[in-house]
C-alpha positions as CSV (number, residue, x, y, z in Angstrom):
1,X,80.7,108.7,85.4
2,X,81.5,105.6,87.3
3,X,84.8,104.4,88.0
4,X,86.4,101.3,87.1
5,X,88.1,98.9,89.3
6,X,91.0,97.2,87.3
7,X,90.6,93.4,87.1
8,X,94.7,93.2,88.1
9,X,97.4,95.1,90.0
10,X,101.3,94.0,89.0
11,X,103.6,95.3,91.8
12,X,106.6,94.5,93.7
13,X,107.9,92.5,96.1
14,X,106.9,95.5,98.4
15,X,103.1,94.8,98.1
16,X,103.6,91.4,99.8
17,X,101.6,91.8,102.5
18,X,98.8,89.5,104.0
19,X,96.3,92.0,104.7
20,X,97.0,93.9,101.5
21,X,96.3,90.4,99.6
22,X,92.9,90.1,101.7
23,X,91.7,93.7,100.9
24,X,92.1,92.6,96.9
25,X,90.8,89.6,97.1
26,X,87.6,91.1,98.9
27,X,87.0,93.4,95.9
28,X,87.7,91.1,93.3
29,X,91.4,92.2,92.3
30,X,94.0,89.7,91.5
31,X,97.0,91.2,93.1
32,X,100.1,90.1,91.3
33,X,103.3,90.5,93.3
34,X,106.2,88.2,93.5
35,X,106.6,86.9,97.2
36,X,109.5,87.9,99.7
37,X,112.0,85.4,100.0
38,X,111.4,84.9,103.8
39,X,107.4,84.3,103.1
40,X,106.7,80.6,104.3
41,X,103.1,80.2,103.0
42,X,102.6,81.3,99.2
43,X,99.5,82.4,97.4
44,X,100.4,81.4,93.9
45,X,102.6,79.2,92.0
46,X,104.4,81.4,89.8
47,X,102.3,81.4,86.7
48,X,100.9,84.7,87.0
49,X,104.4,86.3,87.5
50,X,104.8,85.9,83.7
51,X,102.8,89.3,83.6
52,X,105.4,91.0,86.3
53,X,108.2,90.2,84.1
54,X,106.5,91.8,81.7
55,X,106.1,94.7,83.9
56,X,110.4,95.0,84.1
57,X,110.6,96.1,80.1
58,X,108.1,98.8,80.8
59,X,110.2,100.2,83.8
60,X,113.8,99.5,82.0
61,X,112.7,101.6,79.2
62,X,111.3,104.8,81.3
63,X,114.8,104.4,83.5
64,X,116.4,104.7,80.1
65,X,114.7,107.4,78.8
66,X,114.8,109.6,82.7
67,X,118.7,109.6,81.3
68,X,118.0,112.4,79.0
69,X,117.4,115.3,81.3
70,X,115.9,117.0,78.1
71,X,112.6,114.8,78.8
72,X,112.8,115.0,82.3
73,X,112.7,118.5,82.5
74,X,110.9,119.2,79.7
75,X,112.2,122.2,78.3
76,X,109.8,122.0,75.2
77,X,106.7,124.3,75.8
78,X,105.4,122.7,72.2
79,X,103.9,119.0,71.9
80,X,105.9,118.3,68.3
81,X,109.6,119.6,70.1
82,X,108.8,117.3,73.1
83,X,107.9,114.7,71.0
84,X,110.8,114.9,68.3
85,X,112.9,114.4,71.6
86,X,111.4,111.5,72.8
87,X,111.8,109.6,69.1
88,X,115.8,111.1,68.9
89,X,116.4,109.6,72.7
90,X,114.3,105.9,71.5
91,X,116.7,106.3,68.6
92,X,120.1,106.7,70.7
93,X,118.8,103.7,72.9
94,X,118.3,101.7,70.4
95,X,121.8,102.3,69.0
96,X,123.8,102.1,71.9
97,X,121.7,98.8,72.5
98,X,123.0,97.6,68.8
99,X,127.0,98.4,69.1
């Protein structure tokens, strides 16, 4: 089995480094990462970020469901409890998000 290299990387700001940039670009990743404010010279314009605030739904939502210790701990030794869990916690979100 061979491994595949993803086409893209979406990270933060704390993967804006020059040589991490290079190392992509060498093997034919596009690194997308918004820039630190204090970075002078800038390797894209901004399009590409549309993707990385994309990225900040993904993230809000796992934040929101790390709230119910019930998931994080997983107390469920059965796949059906665990996942009844995770659908009552996306329901409470979702109503708290409502009112």
């Amino acid at each position: 089995m061979t491994e595949r290299q993803p086409d893209r990387i979406i990270a933060d700001r704390g993967y804006d480094a020059r040589h991490l940039w290079e190392v992509m670009k060498a093997r034919g990743v596009d690194l997308i990462a918004p820039h630190l404010r204090t970075r002078v010279s800038r390797y894209h314009d901004g399009r590409k970020l549309r993707r990385y605030r994309r990225r900040w739904i993904v993230e809000r939502t796992n934040a929101w469901l790390f709230s119910f210790r019930r998931l994080v701990v997983r107390y469920e030794r059965k796949l059906e409890n665990f996942r009844a869990f995770l659908h009552l916690a996306c329901c409470l979100i979702a109503l708290r998000k409502i009112a």
